[in-house]
PALUMDO-949659 format. One record per residue: y negated, x, z of N, C-alpha, C, CB in turn; residue in one letter. Coordinates in steps of 0.02 Angstrom, whole numbers, padded with zeros to 5 digits, always signed. Atoms other than C-alpha are relative to their C-alpha. Glycine has a CB too. Example, Ala and Ser with C-alpha at 12.3 -4.5 7.8 and 13.67 -1.06 7.14 Angstrom:
! residues 2
+00059+00045+00000+00225+00615+00390-00060+00045+00000-00001-00050+00062a;+00059-00042-00003+00053+00684+00357-00055-00039+00037-00023+00020-00071s;
! end
This chain:
! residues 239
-00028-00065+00019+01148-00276-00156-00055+00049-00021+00051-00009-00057x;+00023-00043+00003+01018-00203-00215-00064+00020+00021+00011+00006-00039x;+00054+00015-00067+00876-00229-00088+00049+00060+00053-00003-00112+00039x;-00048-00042-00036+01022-00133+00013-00002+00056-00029+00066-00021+00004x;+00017-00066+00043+01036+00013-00105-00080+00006-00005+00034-00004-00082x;+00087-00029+00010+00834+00046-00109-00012+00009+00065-00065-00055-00036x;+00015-00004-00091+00828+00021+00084+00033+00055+00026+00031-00066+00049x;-00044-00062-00005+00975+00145+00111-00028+00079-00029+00066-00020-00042x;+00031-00054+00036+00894+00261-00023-00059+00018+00020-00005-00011-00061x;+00074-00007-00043+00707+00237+00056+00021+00042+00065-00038-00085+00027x;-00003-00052-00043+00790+00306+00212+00015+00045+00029-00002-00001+00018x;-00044-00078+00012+00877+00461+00162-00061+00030-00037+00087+00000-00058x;+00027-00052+00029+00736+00521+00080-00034+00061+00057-00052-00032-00049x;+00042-00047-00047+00644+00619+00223+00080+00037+00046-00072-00060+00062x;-00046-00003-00068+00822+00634+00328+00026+00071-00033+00070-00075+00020x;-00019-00075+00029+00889+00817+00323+00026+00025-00035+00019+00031+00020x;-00020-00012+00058+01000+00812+00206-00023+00013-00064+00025-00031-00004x;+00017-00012+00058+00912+00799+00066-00090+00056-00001+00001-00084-00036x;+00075-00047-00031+00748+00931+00135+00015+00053-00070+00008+00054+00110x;-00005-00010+00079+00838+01027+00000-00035-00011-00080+00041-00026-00005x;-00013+00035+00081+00842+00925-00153-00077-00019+00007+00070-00082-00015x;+00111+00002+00023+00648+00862-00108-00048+00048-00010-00050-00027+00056x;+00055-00069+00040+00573+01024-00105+00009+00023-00053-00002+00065+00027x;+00001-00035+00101+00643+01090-00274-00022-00064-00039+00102+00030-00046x;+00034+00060+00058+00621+00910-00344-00067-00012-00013+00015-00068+00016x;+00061-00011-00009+00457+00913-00295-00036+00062-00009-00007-00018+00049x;+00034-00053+00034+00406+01076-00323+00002+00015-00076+00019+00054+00029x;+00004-00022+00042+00477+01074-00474-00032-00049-00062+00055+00027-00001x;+00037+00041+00019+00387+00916-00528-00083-00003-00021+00014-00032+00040x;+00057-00028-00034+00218+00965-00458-00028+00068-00069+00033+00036+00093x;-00009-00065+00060+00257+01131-00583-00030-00032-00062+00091+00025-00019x;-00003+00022+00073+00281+01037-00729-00075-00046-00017+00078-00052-00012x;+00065+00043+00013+00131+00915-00707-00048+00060-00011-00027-00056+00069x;+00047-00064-00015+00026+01067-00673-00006+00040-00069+00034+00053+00065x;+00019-00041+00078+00062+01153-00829+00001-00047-00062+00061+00063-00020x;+00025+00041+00053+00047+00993-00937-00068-00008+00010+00032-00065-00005x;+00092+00034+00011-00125+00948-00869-00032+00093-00045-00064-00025+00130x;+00023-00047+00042-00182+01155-00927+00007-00006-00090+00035+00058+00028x;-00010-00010+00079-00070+01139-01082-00040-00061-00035+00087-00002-00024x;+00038+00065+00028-00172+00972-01138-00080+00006-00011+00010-00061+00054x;+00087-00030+00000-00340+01059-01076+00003+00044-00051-00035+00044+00073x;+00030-00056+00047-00319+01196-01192+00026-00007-00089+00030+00081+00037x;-00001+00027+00070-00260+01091-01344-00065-00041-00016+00063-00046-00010x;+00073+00028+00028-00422+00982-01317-00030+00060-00014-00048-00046+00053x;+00049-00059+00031-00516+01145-01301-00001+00018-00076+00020+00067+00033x;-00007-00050+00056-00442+01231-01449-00017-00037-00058+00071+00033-00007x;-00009+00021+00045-00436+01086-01564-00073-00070-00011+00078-00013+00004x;+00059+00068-00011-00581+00935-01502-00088+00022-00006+00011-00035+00094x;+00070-00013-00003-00720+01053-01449-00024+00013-00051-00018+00043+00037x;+00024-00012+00050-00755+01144-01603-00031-00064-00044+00047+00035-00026x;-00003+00050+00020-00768+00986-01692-00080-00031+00023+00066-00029+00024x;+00048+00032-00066-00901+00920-01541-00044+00059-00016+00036-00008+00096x;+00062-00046-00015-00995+01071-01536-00058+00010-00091+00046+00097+00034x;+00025+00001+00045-01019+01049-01739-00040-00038-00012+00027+00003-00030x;+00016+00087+00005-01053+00870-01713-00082+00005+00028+00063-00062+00066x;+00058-00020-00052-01185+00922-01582-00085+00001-00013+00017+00071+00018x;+00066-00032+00008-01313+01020-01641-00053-00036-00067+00018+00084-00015x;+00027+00037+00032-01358+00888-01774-00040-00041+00016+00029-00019-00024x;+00005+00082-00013-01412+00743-01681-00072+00044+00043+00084-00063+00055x;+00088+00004-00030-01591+00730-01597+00027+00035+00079-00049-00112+00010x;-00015-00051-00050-01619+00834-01442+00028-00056+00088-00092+00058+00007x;-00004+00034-00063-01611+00673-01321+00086-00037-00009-00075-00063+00009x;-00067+00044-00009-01422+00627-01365+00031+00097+00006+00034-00076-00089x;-00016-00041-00054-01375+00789-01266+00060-00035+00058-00074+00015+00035x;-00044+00035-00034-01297+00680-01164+00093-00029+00004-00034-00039-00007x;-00069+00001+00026-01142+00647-01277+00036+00029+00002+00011-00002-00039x;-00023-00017-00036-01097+00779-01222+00065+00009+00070-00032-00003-00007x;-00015-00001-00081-01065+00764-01040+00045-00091-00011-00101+00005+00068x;-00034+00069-00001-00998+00568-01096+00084+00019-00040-00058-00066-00053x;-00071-00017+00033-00866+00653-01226+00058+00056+00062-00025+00053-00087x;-00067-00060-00075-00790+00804-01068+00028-00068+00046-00068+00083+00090x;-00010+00061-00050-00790+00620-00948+00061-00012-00044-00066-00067+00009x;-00056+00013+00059-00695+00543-01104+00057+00043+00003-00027+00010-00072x;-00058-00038+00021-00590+00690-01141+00040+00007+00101-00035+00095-00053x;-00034-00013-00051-00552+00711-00933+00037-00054-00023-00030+00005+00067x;-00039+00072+00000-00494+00512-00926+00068+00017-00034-00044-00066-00047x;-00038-00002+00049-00400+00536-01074+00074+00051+00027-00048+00028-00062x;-00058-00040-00032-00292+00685-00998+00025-00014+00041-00004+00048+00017x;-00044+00026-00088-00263+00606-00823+00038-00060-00033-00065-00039+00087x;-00035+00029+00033-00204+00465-00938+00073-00007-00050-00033-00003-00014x;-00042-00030+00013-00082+00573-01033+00043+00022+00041-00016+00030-00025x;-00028-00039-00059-00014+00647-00889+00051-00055+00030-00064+00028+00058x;-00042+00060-00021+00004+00467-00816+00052-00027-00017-00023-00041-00003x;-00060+00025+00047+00104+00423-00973+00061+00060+00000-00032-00012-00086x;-00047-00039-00004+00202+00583-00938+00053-00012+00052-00025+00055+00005x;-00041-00024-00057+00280+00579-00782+00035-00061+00022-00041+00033+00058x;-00072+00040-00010+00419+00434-00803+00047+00049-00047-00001-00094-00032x;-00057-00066+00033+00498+00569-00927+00003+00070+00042-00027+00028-00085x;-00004-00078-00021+00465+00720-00828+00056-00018+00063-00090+00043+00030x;-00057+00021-00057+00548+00623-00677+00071-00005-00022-00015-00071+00031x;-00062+00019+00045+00688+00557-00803+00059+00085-00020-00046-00042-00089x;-00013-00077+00015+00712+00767-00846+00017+00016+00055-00053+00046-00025x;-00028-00047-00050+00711+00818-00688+00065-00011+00051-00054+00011+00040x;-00073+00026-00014+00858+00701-00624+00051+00026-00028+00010-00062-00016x;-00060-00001+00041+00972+00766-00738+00000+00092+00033-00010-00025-00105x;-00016-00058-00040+00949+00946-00631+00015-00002+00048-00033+00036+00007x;+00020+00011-00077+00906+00889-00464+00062-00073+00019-00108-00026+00009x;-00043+00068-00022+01032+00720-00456+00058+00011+00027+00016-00046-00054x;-00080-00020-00036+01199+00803-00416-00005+00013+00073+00036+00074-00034x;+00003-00032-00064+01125+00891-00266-00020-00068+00046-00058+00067+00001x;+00008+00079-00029+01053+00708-00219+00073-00047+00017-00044-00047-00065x;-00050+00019-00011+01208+00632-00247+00058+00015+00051+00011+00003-00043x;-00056-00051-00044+01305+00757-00158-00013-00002+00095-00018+00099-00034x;+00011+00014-00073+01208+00734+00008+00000-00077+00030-00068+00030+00016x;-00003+00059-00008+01216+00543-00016+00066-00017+00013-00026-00030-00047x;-00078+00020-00004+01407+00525-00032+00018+00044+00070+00053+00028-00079x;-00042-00038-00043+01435+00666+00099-00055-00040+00103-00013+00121-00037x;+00038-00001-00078+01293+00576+00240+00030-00117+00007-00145+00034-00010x;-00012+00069-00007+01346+00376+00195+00062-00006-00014-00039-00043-00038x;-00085+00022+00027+01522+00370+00127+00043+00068+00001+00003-00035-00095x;-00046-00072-00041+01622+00536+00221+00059-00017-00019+00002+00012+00091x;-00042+00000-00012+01758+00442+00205+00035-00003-00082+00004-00044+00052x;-00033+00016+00069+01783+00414+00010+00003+00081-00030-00053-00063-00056x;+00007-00057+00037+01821+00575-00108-00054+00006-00027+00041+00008-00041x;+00073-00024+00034+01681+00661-00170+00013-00001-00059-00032+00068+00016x;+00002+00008+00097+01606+00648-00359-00005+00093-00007-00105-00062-00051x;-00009-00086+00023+01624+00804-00463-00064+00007-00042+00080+00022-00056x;+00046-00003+00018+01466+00855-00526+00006+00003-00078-00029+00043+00034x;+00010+00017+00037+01417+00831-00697-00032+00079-00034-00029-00061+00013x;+00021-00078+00010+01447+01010-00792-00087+00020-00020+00051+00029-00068x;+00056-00023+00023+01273+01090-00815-00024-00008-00055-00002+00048+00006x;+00022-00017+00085+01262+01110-01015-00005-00079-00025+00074+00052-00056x;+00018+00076+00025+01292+00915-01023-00054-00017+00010+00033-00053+00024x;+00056+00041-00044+01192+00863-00895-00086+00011-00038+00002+00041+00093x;+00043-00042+00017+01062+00988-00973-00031-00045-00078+00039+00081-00004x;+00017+00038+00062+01082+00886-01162-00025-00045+00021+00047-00019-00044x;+00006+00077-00013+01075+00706-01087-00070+00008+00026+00060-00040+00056x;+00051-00002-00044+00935+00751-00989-00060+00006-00050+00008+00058+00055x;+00048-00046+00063+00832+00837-01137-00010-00079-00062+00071+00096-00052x;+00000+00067+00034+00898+00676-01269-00034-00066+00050+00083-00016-00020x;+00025+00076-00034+00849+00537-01132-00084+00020+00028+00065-00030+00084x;+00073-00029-00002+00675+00646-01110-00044-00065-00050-00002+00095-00041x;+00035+00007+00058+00637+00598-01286-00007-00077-00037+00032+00048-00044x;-00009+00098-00004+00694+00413-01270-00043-00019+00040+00074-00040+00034x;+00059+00057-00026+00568+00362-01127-00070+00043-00040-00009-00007+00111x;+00062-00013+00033+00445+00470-01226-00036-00068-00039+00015+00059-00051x;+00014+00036+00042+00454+00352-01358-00014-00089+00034+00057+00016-00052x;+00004+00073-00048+00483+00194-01246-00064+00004+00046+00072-00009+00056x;+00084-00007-00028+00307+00233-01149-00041-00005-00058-00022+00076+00039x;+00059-00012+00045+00216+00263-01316+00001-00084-00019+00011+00066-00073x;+00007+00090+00004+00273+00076-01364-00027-00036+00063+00078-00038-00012x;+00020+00033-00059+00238+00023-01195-00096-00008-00001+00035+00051+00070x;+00072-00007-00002+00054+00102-01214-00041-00030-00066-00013+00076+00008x;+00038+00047+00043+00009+00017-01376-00002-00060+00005+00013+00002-00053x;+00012+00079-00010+00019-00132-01312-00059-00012+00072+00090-00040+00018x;+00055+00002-00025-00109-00082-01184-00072-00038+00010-00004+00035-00013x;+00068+00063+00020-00268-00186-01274+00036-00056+00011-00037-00006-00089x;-00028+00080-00010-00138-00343-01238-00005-00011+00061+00074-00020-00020x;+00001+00039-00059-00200-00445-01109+00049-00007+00029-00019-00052-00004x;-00063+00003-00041-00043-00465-00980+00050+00010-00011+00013-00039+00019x;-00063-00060+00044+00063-00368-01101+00003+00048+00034-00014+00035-00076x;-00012-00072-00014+00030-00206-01031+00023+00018+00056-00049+00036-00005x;-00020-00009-00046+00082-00199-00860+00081-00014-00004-00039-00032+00039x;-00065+00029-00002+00252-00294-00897+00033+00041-00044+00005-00072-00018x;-00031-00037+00055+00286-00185-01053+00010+00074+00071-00065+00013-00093x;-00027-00058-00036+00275-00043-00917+00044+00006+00029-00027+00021+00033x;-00043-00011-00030+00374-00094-00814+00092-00031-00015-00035-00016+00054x;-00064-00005+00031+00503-00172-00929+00047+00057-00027-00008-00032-00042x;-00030-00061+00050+00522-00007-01036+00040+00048+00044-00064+00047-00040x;-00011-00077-00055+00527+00111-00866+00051-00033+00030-00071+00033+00065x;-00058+00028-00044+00653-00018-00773+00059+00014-00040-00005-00081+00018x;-00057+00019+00042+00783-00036-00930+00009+00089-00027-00022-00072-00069x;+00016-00079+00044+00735+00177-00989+00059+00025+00093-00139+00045-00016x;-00006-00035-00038+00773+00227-00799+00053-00018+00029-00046+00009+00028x;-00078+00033-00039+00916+00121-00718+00034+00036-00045+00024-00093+00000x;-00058-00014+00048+00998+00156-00860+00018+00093-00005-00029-00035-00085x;-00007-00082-00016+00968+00363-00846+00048-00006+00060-00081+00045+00024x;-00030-00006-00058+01006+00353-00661+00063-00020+00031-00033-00018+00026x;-00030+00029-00001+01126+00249-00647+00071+00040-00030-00030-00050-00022x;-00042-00035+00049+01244+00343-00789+00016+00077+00028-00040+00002-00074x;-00026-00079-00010+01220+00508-00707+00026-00015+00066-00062+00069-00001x;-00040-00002-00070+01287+00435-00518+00063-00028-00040-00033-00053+00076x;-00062+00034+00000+01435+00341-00600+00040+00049-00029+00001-00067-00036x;-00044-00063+00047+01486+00517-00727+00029+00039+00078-00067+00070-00067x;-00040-00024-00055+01522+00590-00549+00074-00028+00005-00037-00017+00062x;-00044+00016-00025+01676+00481-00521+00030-00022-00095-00015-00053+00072x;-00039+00032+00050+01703+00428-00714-00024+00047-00048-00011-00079-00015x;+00038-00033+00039+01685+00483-00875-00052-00020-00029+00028+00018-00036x;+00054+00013+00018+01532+00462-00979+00014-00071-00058-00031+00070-00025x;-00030+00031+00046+01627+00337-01095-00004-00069+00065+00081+00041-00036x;+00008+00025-00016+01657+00249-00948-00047-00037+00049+00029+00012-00007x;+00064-00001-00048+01505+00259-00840-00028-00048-00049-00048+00080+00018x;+00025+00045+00041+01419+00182-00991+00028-00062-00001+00000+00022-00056x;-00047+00065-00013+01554+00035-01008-00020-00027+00042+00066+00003+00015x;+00028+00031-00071+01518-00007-00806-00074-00011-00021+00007+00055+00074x;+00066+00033+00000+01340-00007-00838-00031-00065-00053-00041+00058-00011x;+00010+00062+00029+01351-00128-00979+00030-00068+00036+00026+00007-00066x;-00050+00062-00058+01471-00240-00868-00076-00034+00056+00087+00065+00076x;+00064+00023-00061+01326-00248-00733-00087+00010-00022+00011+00058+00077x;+00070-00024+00058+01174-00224-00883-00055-00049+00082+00000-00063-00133x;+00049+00053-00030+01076-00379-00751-00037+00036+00059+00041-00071+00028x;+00018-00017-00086+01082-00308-00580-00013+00075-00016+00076-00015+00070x;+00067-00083+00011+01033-00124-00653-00051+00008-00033+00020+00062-00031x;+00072+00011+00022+00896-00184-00739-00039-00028+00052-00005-00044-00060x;+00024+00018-00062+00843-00252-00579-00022+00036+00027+00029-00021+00036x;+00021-00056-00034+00861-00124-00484-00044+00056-00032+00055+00027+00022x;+00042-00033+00026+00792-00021-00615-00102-00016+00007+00033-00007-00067x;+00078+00016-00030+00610-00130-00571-00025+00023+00079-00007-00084+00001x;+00008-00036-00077+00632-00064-00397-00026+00066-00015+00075+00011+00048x;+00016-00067+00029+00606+00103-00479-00063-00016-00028+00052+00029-00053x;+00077+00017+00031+00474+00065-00597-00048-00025+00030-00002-00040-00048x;+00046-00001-00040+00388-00010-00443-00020+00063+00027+00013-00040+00042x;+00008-00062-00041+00412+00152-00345-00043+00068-00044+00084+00024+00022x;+00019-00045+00050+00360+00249-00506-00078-00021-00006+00047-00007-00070x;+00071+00029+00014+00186+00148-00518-00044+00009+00064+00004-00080-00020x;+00047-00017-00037+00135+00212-00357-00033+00072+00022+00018-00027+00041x;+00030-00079-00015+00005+00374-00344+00059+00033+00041-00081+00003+00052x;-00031-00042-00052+00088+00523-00254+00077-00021+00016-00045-00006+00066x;-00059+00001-00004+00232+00438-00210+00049-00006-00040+00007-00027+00027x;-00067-00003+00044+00309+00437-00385+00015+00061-00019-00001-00040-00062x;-00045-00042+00028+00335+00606-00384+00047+00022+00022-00018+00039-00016x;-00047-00006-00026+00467+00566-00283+00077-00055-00031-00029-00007+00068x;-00046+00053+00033+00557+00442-00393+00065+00042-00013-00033-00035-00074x;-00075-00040-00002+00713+00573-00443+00035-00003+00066-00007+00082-00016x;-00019-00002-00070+00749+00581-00256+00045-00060+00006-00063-00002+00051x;-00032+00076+00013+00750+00381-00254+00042-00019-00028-00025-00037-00023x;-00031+00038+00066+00806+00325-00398+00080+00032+00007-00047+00025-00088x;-00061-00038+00000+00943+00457-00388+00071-00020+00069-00033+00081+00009x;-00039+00012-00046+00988+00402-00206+00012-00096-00016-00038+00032+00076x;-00009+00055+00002+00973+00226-00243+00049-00033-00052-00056-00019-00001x;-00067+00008+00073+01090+00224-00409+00070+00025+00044-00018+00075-00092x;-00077-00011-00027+01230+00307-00307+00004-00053+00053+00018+00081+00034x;-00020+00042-00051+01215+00185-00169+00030-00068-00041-00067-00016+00050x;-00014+00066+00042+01220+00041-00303+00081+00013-00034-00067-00010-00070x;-00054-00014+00007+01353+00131-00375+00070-00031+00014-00008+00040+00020x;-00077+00000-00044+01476+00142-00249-00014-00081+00035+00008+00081+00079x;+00000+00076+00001+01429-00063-00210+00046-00045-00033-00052-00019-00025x;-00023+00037+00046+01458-00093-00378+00086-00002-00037-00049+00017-00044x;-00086-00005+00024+01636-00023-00392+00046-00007+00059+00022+00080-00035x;-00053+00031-00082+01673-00082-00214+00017-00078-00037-00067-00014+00108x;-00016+00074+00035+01647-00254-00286+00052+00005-00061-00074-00034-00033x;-00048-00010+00069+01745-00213-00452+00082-00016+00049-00009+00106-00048x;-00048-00039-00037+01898-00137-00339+00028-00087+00054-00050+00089+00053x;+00000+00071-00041+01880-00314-00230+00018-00038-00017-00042-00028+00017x;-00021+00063+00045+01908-00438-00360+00067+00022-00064-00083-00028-00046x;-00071-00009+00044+02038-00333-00445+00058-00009+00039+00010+00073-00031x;-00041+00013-00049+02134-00333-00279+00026-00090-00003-00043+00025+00069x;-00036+00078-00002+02136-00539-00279+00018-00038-00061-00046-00050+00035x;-00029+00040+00067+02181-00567-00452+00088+00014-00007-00046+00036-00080x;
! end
């Protein structure tokens, strides 16, 4: 099932339907990275250099060099931040960009079932903003455990699998349910969307192509979705 949903979702992403939903998702991804890496450059500036340039002019003329080792440092450090950004910026931008995903997924694989009703704006807009501030915090735990030998990779991709199924997942099922019950279903099937949620957190751990994870994740939660309440619907029939 859900090797099926990621395969299905892998090959709707380029197909016309969604030419849409990838260019704004992506542009508007692209955006946001873009003005975190400045806004980060000009908090080191404003707040690191001074500091450095005091530090500086003390020290003997041949550690000059510290310099050019602290801007290296301070780059790393920002492409690092950035890195740790963009499972929340993706997580944010689903909660704009997922309806229109959804909407070309149900209308290009399943024509024949009623369509979901999109998920009013002002909600979508809270949940999106509150579940921002949840993988914030769920990455920062993830990243102190960084100095742990074969901790840190697994903490990543535990935090981002169980942070992101669980986003994605909640905003394809509020289409057809309410949010009371969308939640409910996803605790019913907590196993197989934490699963699938590692399908994500793989897709998310790779350069360039995770700034296509909203796309995914978005098409691959409604496919699981509508699986997961085919099966429901199946076994309520033979009882």
């Amino acid at each position: 099932m859900i090797f099926d949903a990621a395969r299905a979702a892998a090959g709707q992403l380029f197909s016309p339907p969604f030419r849409s939903a990838f260019f704004k998702s992506l542009g508007l991804t692209l955006l946001v990275l873009v003005g975190l890496w400045f806004g980060l450059r000009e908090l080191f500036e404003l707040y690191a250099m001074p500091w450095l340039d005091a530090l500086l002019p003390g020290l003997p003329s041949w550690a000059g060099w510290l310099g050019l080792l602290a801007a290296i440092a301070a780059g790393i450090g920002l492409a690092l931040a950035l890195a740790l950004l963009i499972a929340p910026i993706t997580a944010m931008i689903a909660g704009v960009f997922l309806d229109d995903v959804a909407e070309a997924v149900e209308k290009e694989s399943y024509p024949q079932d009623p369509p979901g009703a999109a998920v009013p704006l002002f909600r979508s807009i809270i949940l999106s903003l509150k579940f921002f501030a949840v993988v914030i915090i769920g990455n920062l735990i993830a990243l102190t455990l960084l100095l742990v030998p074969g901790v840190n990779l697994i903490a990543f991709f535990i935090v981002n699998a169980y942070l992101l199924s669980r986003e994605f997942f909640e905003f394809a099922a509020m289409r057809f349910r309410s949010e009371t019950e969308a939640k409910a279903l996803r605790r019913r099937h907590a196993g197989t969307i934490f699963l699938a949620g590692l399908v994500i957190a793989g897709f998310l751990a790779v350069p360039f192509l995770n700034l296509l994870t909203p796309l995914f994740a978005g098409a691959m939660m409604v496919h699981l979705h509508k699986m997961i309440s085919a099966r429901e619907t199946a076994v309520a029939s033979r009882r």
